[in-house]
PAFI-910744 format. One line per field, with one value per residue (C-alpha): y, x, z; residue number from 0. Coordinates in Angstrom, 3 decimals. Each point is the difference from the previous one (the first is absolute). Layout:
v <- Y/...
u <- X/...
w <- Z/...
i <- NUM/...
***
This chain:
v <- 68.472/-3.719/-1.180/-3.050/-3.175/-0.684/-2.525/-2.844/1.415/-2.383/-3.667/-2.840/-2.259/3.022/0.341/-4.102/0.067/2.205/-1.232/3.344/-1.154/1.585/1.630/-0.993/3.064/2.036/1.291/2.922/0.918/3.064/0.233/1.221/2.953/1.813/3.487/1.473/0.788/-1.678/3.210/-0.130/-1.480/-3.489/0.448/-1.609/1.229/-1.315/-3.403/0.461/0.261/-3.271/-1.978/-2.058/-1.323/2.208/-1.918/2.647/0.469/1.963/2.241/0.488/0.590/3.085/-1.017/0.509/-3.329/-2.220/1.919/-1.246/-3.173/0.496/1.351/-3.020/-2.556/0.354/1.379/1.911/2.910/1.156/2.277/1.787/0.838/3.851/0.037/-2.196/-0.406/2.965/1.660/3.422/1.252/-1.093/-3.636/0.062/1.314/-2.610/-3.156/1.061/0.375/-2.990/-1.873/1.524/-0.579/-3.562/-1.161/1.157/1.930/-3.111/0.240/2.929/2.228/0.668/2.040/-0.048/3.957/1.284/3.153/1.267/3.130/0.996/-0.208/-3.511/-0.815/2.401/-1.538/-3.550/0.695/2.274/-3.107/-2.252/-2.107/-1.914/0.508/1.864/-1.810/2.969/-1.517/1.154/1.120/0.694/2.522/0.753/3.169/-1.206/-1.795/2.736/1.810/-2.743/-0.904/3.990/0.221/-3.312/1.279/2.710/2.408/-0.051/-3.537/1.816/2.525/-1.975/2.109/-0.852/-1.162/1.642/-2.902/-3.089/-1.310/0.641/2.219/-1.361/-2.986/-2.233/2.052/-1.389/-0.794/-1.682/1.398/2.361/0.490/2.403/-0.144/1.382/-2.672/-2.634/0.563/0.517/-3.151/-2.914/0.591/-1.147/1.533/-2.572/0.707/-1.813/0.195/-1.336/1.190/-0.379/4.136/-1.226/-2.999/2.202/2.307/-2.733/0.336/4.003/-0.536/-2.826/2.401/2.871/0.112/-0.850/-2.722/-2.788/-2.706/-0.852/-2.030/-0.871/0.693/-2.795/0.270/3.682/-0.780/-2.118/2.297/2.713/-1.871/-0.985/-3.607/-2.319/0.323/-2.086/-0.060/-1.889/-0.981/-0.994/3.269/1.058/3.027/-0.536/-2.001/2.441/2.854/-2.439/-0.429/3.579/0.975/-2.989/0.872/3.353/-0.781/-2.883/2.820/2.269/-2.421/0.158/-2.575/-1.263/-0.178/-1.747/-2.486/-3.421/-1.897/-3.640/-1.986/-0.145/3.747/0.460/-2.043/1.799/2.959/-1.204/-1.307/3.223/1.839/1.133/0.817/1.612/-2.112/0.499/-3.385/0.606/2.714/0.252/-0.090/-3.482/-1.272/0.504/-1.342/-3.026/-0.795/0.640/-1.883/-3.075/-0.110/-0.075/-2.691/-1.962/-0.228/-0.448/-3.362/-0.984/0.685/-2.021/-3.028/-0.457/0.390/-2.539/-1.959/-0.186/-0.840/-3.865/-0.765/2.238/-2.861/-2.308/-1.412/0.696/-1.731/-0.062/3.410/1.510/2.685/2.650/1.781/-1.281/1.314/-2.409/0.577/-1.762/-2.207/-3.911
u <- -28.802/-0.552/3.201/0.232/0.554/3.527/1.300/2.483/3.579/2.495/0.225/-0.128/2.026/3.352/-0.753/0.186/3.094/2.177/-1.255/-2.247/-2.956/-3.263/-1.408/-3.560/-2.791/0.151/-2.110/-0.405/-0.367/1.357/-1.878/-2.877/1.651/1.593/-0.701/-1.160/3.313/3.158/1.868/-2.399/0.887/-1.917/-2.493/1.893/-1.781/-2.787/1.701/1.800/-3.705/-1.291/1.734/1.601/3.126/2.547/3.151/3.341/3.500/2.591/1.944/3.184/2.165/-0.555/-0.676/-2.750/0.328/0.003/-2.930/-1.964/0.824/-1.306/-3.235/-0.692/-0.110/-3.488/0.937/-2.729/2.329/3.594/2.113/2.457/2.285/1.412/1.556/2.800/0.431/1.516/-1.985/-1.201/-3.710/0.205/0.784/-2.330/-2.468/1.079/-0.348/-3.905/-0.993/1.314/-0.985/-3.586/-0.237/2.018/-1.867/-3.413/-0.922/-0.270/2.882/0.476/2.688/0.610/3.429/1.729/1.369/3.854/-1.687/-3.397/0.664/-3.276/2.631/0.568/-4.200/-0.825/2.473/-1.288/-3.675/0.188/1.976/-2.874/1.018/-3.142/1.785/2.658/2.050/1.634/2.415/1.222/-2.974/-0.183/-2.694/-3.845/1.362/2.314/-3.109/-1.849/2.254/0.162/-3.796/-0.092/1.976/-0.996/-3.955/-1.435/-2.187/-2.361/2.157/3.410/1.969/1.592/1.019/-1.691/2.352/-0.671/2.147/-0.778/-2.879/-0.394/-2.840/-3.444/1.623/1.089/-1.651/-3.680/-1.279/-3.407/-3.330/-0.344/3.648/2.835/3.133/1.339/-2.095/1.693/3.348/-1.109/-2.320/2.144/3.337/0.922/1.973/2.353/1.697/3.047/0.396/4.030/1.222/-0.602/-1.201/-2.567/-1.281/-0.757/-1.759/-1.770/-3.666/0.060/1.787/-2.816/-2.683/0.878/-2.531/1.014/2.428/-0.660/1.888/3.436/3.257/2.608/3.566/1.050/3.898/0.072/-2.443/2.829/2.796/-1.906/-0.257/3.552/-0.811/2.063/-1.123/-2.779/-2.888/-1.711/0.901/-1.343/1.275/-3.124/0.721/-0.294/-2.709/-2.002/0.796/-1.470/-3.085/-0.101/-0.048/-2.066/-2.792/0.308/-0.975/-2.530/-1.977/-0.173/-0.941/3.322/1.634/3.067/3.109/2.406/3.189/-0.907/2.954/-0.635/-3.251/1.186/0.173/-3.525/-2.075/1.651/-1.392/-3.298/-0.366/0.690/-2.639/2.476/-1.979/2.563/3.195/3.308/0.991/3.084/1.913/1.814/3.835/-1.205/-1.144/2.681/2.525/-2.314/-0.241/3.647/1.145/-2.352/1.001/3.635/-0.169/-2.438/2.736/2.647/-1.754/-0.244/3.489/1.400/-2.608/0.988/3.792/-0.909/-1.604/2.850/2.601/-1.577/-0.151/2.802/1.829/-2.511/-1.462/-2.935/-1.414/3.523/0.841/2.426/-1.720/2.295/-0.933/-3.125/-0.580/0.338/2.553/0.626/3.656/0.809
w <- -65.893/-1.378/-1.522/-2.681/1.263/0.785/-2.515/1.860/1.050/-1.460/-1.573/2.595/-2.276/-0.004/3.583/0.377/-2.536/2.455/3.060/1.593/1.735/-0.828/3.354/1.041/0.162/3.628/2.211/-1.494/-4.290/-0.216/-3.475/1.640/1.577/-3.195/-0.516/-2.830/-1.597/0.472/0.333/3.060/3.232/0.788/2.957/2.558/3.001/-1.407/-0.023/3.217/1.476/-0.992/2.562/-2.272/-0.402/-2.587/-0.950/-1.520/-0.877/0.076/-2.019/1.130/-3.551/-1.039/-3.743/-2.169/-2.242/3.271/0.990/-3.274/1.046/3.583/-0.992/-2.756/2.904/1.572/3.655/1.400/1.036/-0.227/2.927/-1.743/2.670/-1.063/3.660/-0.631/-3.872/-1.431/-2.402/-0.849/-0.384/-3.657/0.233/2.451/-2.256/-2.666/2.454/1.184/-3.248/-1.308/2.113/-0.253/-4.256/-0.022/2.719/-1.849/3.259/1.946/1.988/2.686/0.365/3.214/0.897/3.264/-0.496/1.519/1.663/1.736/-2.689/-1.505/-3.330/-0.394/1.170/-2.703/-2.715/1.286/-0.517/-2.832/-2.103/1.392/2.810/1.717/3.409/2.125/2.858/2.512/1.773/2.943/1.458/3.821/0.900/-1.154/-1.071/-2.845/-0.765/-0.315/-1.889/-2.786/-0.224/-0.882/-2.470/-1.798/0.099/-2.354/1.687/2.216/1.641/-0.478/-1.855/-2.518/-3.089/-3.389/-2.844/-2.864/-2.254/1.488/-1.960/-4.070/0.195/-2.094/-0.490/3.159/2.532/-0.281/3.761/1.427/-0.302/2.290/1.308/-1.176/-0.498/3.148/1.785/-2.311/1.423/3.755/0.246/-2.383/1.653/3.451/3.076/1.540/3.440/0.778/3.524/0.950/3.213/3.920/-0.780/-2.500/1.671/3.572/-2.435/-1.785/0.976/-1.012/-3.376/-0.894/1.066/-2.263/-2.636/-3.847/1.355/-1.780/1.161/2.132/-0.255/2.360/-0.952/2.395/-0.860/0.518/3.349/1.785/-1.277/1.766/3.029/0.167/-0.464/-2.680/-3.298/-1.286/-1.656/2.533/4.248/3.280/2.214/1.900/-0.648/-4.027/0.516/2.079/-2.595/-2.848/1.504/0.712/-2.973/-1.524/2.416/-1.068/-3.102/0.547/2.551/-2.763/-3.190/-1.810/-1.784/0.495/-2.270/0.166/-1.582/-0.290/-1.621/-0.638/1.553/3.778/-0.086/-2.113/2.513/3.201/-1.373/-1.040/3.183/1.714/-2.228/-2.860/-3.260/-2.623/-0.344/-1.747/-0.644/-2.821/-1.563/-2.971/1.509/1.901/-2.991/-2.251/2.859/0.529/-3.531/-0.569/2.881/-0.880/-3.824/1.127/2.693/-2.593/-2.631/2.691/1.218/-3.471/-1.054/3.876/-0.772/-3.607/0.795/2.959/-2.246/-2.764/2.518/0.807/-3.731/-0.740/-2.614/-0.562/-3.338/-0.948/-3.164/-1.239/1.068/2.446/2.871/0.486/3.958/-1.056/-3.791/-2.639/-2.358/-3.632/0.218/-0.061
i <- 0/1/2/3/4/5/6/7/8/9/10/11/12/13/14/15/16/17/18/19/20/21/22/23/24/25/26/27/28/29/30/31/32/33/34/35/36/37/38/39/40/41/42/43/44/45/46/47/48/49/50/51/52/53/54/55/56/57/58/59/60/61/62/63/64/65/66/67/68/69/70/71/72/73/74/75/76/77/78/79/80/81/82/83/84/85/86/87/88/89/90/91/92/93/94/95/96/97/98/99/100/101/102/103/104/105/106/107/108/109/110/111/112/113/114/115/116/117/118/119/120/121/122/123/124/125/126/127/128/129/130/131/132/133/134/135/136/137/138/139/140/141/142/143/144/145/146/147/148/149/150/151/152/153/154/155/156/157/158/159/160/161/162/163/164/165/166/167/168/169/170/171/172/173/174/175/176/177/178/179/180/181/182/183/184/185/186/187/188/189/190/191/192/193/194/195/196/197/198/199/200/201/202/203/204/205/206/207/208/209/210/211/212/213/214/215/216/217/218/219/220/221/222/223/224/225/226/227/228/229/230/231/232/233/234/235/236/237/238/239/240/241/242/243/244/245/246/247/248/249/250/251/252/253/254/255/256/257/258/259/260/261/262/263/264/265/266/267/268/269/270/271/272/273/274/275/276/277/278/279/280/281/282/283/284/285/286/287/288/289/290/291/292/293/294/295/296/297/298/299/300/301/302/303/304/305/306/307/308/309/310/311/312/313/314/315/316/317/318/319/320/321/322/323/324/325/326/327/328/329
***
């Protein structure tokens, strides 16, 4: 489906006025992998098979007007993570397709489910999510098990949802394709692999047909194997199980995905062959921009009040400085 142009996001001169920096274009446009609804899910596999680089967020607050806000920004994709935010399967609903319409289509996404339940991968995909992250995942049978009920027949058994799309109106799909192939080929199947189970396992989960990509849990990996928490270390042991599983993948063509917070982090993993990133999330942002606001003004209060104190009773054209503020008197 050809889509009008996109007309520019925002106002440079606002953005200049309260001090948000316009991003520069990625890797990746993400225009050019809409579907042909947005109550469809964007064809992320699609993307994920370019090779190129896909830069996210997170959503972490489970809250619908913070989502429109998220999907205005211009981030390629967006992990909703539905393991540890509370929510039920209709705020969940709410947040994918939000994020699908305010985002214009051009932003994926992509949930990282509570369960391997066929439930919560049906209410995922049925709402329109461009991806599913099972976490957790330790054998090639789990795998298995997922990839078959997240395909429609003849690649799985995944049941058809009668409600999901507005029948005649958003459900128009590519020459030659169906519906039902619509929802098996745009959204992707994401393994997390997090334990010293998973990682021995590694090379069988990545070989399971359907899988379309992996991530490492690395906090949950050294948990597993009694090690300190971290997201990160030097324990051969970790280290072993981290190549493990990043061979895994690399042997069998499948991306990697993984957190990237703050430039150190995103060139480690593009070095190590990382292609879809998660390089914010909502809760960091709002504590960053908090935090900075607050320690702005709290500079600018202590240097003015440092400030006022030297000239604290001095004259001034005639007039008396009071801590540093002029005040009218003889």
């Amino acid at each position: 489906m050809s889509y009008a142009p996109r007309p520019p996001r925002g106002s440079p001169y606002m953005a200049a006025a309260f001090g948000i920096p316009v991003p520069p274009k990625g890797d990746l446009n993400m225009e050019d992998y809409r579907a042909n609804s947005l109550n469809q899910p964007p064809r992320f596999r699609d993307a994920l098979k370019t090779g190129k680089v896909i830069v996210g967020t997170g959503i972490g607050i489970a809250s619908v007007p913070s989502a429109k806000v998220t999907a205005s920004l211009g981030y390629d994709w967006c992990f909703i993570d539905a393991e540890h935010t509370p929510m039920g399967p209709e705020m969940l609903t709410e947040l994918i397709k939000t994020i699908n319409y305010y985002s214009e289509g051009c932003m994926a996404p992509v949930v990282r489910l509570p369960t391997h339940g066929h439930e919560w991968i049906a209410w995922a995909l049925d709402a329109g999510a461009a991806g599913i992250i099972l976490p957790h995942t330790e054998t090639a049978e789990q795998a298995r098990k997922v990839v078959n009920a997240a395909r429609f027949a003849p690649y799985g058994d995944r049941s058809f949802p009668p409600f999901a799309q507005t029948y005649g109106y958003t459900d128009a799909t590519p020459e030659g394709t169906s519906l039902l192939d619509m929802w098996s080929n745009n959204a992707a199947i994401i393994m997390q692999i997090e334990s010293a189970e998973g990682a021995k396992n590694a090379e069988e989960i990545c070989a399971v047909p359907g899988v379309d990509a992996i991530m490492i849990g690395t906090g949950d990996l050294r948990l597993s194997m009694r090690l300190p928490f971290g997201f990160d270390g030097v324990e051969p042991e970790y280290i072993n199980a981290i190549n493990t599983i990043e061979g895994a993948a690399k042997k069998n063509n499948l991306p990697l995905v993984g957190f990237a917070l703050g430039p150190p982090a995103v060139e480690a993993k593009l070095k190590k062959g990382y292609q879809c990133l998660m390089v914010s999330a909502d809760m960091i942002a709002l504590v960053a921009g908090q935090s900075q606001g607050l320690a702005m003004a709290r500079t600018a209060v202590s240097e003015f009040k440092a400030v006022g104190k030297k000239v604290a009773g001095a004259k001034v054209n005639g007039i008396h400085l009071t801590n540093g503020v002029a005040v009218d008197g003889p």
